[in-house]
C-alpha positions in Angstrom: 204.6 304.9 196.8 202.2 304.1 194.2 203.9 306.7 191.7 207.0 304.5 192.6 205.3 301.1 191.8 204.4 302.1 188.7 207.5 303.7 187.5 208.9 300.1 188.0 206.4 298.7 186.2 207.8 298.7 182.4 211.0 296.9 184.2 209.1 294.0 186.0 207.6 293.3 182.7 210.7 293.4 180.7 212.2 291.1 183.0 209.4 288.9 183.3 209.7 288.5 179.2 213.2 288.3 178.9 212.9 285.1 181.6 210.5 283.6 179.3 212.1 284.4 175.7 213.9 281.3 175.1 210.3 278.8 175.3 208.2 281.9 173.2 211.5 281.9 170.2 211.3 277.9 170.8 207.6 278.0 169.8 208.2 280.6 167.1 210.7 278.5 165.5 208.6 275.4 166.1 205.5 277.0 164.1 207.6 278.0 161.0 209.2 274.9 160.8 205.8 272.8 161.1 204.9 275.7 158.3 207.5 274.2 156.2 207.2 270.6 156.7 203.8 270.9 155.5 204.8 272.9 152.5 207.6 271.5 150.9 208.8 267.9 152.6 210.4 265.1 150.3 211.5 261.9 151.1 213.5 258.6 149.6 214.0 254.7 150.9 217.1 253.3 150.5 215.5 249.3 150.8 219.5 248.1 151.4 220.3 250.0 154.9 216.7 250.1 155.6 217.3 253.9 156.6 215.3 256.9 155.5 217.5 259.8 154.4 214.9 262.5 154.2 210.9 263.0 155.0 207.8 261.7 153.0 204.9 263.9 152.0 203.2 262.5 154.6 205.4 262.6 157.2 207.2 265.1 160.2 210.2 264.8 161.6 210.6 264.7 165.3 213.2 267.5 164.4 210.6 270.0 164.0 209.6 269.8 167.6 212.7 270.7 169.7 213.6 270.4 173.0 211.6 272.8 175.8 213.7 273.7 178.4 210.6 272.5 180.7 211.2 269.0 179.3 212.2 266.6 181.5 213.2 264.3 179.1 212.5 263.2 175.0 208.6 262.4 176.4 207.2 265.8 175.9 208.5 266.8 172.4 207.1 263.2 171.2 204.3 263.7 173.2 203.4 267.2 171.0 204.7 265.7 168.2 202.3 262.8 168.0 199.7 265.3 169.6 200.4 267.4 166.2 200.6 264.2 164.0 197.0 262.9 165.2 195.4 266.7 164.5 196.9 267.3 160.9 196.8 263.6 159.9 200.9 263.0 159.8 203.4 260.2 160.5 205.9 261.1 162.7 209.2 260.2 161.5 212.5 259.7 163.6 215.9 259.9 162.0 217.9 256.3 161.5 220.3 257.4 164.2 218.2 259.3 166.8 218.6 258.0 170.6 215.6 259.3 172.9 214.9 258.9 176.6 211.0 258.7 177.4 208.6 257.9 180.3 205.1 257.3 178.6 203.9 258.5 175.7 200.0 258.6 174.7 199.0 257.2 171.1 195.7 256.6 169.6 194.5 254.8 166.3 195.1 256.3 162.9 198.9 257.1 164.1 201.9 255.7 162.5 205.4 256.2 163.8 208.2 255.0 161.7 211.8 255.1 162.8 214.2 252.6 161.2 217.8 253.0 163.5 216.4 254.9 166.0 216.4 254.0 169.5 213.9 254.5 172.4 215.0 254.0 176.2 212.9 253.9 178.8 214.3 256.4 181.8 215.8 255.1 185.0 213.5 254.0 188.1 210.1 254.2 186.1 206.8 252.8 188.1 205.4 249.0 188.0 202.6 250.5 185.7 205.0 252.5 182.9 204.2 251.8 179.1 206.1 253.5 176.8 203.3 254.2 174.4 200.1 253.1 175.3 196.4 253.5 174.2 195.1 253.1 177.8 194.1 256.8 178.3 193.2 257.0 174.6 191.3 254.0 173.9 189.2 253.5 170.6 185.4 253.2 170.9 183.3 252.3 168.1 181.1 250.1 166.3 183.8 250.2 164.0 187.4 249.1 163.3 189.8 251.5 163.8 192.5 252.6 161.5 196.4 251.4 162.0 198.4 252.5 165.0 201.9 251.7 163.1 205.2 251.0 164.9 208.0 250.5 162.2 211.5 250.2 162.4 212.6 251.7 165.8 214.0 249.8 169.0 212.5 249.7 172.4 215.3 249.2 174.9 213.6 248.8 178.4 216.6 249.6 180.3 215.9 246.7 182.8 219.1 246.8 184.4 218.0 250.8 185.8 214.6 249.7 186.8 215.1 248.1 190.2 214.1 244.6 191.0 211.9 242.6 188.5 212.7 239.3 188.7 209.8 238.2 190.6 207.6 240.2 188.7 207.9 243.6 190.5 208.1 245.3 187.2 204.9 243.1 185.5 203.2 246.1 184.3 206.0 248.1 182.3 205.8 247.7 178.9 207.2 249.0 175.5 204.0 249.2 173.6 200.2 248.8 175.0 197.0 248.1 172.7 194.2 248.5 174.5 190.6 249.2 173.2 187.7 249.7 174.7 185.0 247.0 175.1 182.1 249.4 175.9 181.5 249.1 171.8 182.2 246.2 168.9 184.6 247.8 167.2 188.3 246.8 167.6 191.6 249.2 168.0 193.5 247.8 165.0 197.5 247.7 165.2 200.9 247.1 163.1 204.4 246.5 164.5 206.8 246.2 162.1 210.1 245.3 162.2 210.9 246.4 165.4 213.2 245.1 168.3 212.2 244.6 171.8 214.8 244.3 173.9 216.0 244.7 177.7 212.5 244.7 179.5 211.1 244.4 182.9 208.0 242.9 181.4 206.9 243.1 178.0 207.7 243.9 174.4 204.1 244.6 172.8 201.3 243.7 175.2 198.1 243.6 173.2 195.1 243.6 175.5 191.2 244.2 175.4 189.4 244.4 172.0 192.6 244.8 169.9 193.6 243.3 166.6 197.7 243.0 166.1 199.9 242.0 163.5 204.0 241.8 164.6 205.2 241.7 161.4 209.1 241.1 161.0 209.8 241.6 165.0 212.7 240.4 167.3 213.2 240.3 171.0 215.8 239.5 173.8 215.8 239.9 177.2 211.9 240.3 177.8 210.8 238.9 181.2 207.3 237.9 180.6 207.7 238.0 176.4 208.6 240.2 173.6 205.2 239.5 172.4 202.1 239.3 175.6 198.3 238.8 174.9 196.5 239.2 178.3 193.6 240.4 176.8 190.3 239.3 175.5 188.5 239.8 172.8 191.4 240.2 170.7 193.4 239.0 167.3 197.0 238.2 167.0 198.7 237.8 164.3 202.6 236.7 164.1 205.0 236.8 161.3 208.9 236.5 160.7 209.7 236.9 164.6 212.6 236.1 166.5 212.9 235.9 169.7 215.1 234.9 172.0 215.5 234.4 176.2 218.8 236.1 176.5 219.4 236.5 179.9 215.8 235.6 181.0 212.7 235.7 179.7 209.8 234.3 177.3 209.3 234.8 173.5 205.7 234.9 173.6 203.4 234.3 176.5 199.5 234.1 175.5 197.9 234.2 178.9 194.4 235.5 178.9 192.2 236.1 181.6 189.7 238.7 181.6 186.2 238.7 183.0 183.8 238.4 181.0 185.3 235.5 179.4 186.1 236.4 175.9 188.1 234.4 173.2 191.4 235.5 171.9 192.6 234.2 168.1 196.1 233.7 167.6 198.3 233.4 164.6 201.6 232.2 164.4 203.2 232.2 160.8 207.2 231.5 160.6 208.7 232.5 164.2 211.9 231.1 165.7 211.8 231.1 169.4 214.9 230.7 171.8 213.2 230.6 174.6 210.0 229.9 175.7 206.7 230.2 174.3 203.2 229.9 176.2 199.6 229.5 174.9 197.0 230.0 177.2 193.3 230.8 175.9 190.5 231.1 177.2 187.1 228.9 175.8 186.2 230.3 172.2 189.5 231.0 171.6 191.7 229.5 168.1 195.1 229.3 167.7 196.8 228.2 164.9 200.3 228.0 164.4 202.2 227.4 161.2 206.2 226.7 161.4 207.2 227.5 165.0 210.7 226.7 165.7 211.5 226.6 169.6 214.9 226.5 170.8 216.1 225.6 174.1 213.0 225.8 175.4 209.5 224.9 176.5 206.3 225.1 175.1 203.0 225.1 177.2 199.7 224.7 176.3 196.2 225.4 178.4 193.4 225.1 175.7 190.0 224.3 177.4 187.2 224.7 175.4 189.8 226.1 172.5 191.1 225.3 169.3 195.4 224.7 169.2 196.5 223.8 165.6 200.1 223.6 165.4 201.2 222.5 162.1 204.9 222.3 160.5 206.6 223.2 163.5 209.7 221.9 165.6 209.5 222.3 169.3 211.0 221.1 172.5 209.6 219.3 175.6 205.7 220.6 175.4 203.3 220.3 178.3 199.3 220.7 177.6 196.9 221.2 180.0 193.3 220.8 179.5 193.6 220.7 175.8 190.2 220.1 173.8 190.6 220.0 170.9 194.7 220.5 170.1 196.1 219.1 166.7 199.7 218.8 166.2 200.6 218.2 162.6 204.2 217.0 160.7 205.9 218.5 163.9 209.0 217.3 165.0 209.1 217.2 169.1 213.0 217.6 170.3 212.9 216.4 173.6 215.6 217.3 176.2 216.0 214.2 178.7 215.9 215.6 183.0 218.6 214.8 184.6 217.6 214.9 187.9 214.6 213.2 187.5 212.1 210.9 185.8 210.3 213.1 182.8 208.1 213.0 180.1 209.1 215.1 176.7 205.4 215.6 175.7 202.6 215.7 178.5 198.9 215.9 177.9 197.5 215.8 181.1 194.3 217.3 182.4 194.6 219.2 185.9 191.5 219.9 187.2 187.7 218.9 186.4 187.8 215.9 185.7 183.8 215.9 185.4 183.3 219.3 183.6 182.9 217.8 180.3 183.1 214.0 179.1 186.6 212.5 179.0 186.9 212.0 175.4 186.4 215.8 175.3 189.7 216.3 176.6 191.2 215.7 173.1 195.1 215.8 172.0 195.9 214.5 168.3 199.3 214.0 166.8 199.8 213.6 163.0 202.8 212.4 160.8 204.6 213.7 164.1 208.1 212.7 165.1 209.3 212.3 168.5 213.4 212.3 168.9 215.8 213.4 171.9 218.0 216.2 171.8 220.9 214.0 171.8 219.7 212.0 169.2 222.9 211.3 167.5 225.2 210.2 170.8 222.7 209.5 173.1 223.9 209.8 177.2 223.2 207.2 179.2 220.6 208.1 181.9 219.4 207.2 185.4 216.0 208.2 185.2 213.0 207.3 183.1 212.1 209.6 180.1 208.7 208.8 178.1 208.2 210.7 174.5 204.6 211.1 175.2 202.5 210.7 178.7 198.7 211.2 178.7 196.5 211.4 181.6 193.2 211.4 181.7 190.9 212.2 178.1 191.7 211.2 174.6 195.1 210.9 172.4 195.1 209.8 169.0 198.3 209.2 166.9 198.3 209.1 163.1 201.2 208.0 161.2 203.9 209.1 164.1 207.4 207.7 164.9 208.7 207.7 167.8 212.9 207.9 167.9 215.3 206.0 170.2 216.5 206.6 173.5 213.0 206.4 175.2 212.5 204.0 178.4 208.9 203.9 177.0 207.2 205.5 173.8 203.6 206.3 175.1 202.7 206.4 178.8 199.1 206.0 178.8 198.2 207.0 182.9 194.5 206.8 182.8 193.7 208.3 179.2 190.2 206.9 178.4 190.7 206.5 175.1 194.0 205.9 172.8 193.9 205.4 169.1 197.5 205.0 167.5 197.8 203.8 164.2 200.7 203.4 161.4 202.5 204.2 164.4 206.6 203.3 164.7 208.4 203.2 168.0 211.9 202.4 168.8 211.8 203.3 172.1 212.6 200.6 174.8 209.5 200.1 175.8 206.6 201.1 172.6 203.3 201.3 175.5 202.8 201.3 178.9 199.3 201.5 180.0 198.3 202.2 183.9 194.5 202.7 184.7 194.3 204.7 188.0 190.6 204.8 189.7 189.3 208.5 189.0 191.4 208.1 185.5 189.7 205.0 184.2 191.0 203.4 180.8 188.6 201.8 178.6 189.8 201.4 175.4 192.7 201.4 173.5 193.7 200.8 169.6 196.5 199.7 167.9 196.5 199.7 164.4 199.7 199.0 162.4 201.6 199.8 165.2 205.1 198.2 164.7 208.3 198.2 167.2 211.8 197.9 166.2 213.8 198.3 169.6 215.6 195.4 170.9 212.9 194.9 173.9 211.2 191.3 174.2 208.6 192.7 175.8 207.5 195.9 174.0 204.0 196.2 175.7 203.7 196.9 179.1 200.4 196.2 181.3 201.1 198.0 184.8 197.3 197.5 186.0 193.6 196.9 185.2 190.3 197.9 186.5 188.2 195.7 189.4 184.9 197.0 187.9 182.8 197.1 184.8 183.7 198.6 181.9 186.7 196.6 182.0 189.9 198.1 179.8 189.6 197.2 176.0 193.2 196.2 174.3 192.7 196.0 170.6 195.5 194.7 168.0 194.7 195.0 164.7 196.5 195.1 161.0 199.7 194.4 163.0 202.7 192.1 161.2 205.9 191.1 163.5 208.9 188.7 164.4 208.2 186.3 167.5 210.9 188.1 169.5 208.9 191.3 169.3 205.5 189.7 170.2 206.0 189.1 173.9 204.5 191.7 176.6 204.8 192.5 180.1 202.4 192.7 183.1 202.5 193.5 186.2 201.1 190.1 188.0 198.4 189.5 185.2 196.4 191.0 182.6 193.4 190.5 185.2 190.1 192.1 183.7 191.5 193.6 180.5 189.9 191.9 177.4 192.8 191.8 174.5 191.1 191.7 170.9 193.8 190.8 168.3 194.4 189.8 165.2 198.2 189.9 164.7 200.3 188.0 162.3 203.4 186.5 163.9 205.9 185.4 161.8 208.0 182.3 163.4 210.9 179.9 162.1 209.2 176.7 163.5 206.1 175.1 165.3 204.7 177.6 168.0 203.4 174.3 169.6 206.9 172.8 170.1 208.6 176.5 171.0 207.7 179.2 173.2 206.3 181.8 171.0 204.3 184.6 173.3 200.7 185.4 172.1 197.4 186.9 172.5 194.2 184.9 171.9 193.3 185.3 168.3 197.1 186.2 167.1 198.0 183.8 164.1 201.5 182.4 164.0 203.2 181.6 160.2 206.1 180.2 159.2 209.0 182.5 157.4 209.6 179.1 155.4 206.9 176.6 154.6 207.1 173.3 154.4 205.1 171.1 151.9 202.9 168.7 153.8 203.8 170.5 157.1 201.2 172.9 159.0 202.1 176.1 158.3 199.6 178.2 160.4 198.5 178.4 164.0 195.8 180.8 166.2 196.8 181.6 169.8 193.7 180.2 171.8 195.1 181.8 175.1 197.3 185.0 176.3 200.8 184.5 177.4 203.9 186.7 177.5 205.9 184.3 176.9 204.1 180.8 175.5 200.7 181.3 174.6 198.8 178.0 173.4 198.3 177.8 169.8 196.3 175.5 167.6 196.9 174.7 163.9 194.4 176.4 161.6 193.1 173.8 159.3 
């Protein structure tokens, strides 16, 4: 029996390597080929189709790893060839018109993959928790920056529509590409993507989370549920340049939402990015974000900034709510506000939520400068049923500098209970320019108007809708303000009450205040547009009426 065994024994082996020749020739061929890349590889840009026709010095093609017959799908050959790329220092380059299937690749810093035309798809039916490529199993960990993990050129198609249910965030975790560094050292996992496309996903485009630093350079998206572009993470940079992004279907454009324990700040940068869609800002104390010509489209724009810095300068955006803002600067933006049509509605809300006594009220801080407030429908305004305000506060501090605020507003600024209101060279020709309501745990104490001047068709541009019972009492002050009589009048609801008016307007009139109703506050001053000789030509307002105040001549 044994003789037998062995006599069999040169076939059982022969049959074993014949079963196994195709993967030992695939890895034959594979070695010569990598052999040649190394020794003889050229390449040439063609800038116009943005296309590469052959292979830098530097670079691999994905063609020199072929397909196993093991392989599932296009994951393992990238998986060696990044593998391969990270070892002998490469780039891993994909031809303009490659299509590849993949489940999750891992990547690490110092990688750069460049593939302008091709396309990655994610597989059918992946799990919640599938990122494309992702650092999460490779993180960097150093006292030092990292070098560049580089995405260029390629499309990330999430295949959403062979995923299963998302829509209420089943899918939160699946993402095209993940940056994620370690925090057990200083050193951040630095990152370039570079005029890619995002588009089709369950969750997210890029999702840059703990101790990363990111620049989307040249990037679009569509179809992204949570955002082509998500920060979750903190510490972490951001950085944002020539992107556009757009709903689709669904969607965000960019969603900044970070919430990581420790606490941590995140700093943002926004440089030229049109957004179809909407775009959300959420940082955590520490945290800056600057934005410089954001263009939002169709949608909203929210805001959470406790304890953080928001600068948004040159910008156009949509209705905008702010929560909790500190310290958030809006400069020479243009707000387009789209009215509700079901229901009253302000375009621009800065409104604090929660903690009222955390920190002093004027801490909760929102300024607008050389900012112009207009409705969507600007130019053939509808008709409307229910209220819409350009601006409502509540609660904190709200300065406007040099701000006009367009037409078609039942009033210009809602003050609910902001403590403190400073508005100067401000313009309104909204119905109504101010209404001002104190509320007990959102106490009003003072409010400025400086150069403020109205030019709707209301008598009564100046609405009083309450005032406090108990010391401090509300501070009204009118200053450096020039106006007709029929703008001069106000509104209250039963009485000023407690409120202490401080003014110093100049009303001009076409006769005697003191034989014509001519409204007032105490301290206004009354001229005529055409003096008389001999005549008085001057009166002061000794009392406060919306309609005929009393008024003395000045001698």
């Amino acid at each position: 029996m044994r003789k037998k065994l062995l006599a069999l024994l040169p076939l059982l082996i022969m049959v074993f390597f014949y079963s196994r020749l195709p993967d030992i020739i695939q890895m034959i061929e594979l070695d010569i080929m990598r052999f040649q890349a190394s020794e003889n590889i050229t390449s040439s840009f063609d800038n116009t189709k943005a296309t590469y026709t052959q292979v830098e010095e530097t670079e691999i093609s994905i063609d020199t790893f072929p397909k196993l017959e093991t392989d599932r799908d296009d994951t393992e050959r990238i998986q060696r060839a990044v593998d391969y790329c990270i070892e002998n220092d490469k780039d891993l380059f994909f031809p303009s018109d490659g299509s590849y299937i993949l489940r999750s690749v891992n990547v690490e810093a110092g990688l750069r993959i460049v593939g302008y035309g091709a396309t990655f798809t994610l597989a059918d039916a992946q799990p919640k928790f599938t990122r494309m490529f992702t650092t999460t199993s490779r993180q960097w960990e150093s006292a030092e920056d990292s070098d560049y993990l580089i995405f260029e050129g390629m499309t990330f198609d999430g295949n959403v529509w062979n995923q299963g249910a998302f829509l209420n965030y089943e899918l939160e975790q699946q993402f095209a590409i993940m940056y994620m560094g370690s925090t057990a050292n200083t050193g951040m996992l630095r990152g370039k993507v570079i005029n890619c496309r995002f588009q089709n996903w369950a969750a997210d485009g890029v999702h840059i989370y703990t101790n990363a630093d990111v620049e989307v350079v040249g990037c679009s998206s569509i179809n992204c549920f949570r955002g082509g572009v998500v920060a979750t993470g903190a510490p972490a940079n951001v950085k944002i340049s020539d992107y556009v992004g757009e709903k689709g279907q669904f969607g965000k454009v960019l969603d900044v939402e970070v919430e990581t324990s420790p606490t941590a700040p995140i700093n943002v940068t926004i440089d030229s990015m049109i957004a179809y869609g909407g775009v959300d800002l959420a940082a955590q104390p520490g945290s800056v974000i600057t934005v410089e010509g954001l263009t939002v489209i169709g949608g909203d724009t929210y805001i959470y900034g406790f304890g953080s810095e928001v600068t948004i300068n040159n910008s156009v955006l949509g209705n905008v709510e702010m929560r909790n803002a500190t310290n958030c600067v809006f400069n020479d933006t243009t707000f387009v506000i789209t009215p509700d049509t079901t229901d009253d509605s302000s375009g621009v809300l800065a409104a604090v939520g929660d903690d009222f006594d955390l920190i002093p009220k004027q801490n909760y801080y929102a300024e607008f400068n050389r900012c112009i407030f207009e409705r969507v429908d600007k130019d053939n305004l509808v008709e409307m049923d229910h209220e819409l305000n350009a601006l409502k506060g509540y609660f904190g501090k709200i300065a406007l500098n040099d701000c006009v605020i367009g037409k078609g507003f039942t009033t210009g600024y809602y003050n609910l209970g902001v403590a403190y209101s400073d508005l100067i060279n401000v313009t309104f020709e909204s119905d109504i320019a101010i209404a001002m309501q104190p509320l007990e745990w959102a106490r009003i104490f003072k409010m400025v108007l400086d150069n403020v001047q109205y030019v709707g068709m209301n008598a009564s541009p100046y609405h009083f809708l309450g005032y406090t019972n108990t010391k401090p009492y509300i501070i009204v002050e009118f200053k450096n303000m020039i106006l007709d009589s029929s703008t001069a009048g106000y509104a209250v609801d039963k009485r000023l009450g407690t409120t202490q008016i401080v003014s110093s307007r100049i009303i001009y009139v076409d006769s005697d205040p003191t034989t014509t109703s001519v409204p007032g506050f105490a301290g206004d001053i009354a001229k005529l547009y055409t003096p008389v000789d001999g005549e008085p030509a001057e009166w002061v307002a000794t009392s406060n009426d919306p309609v005929a105040a009393t008024w003395e001549i000045v001698e």
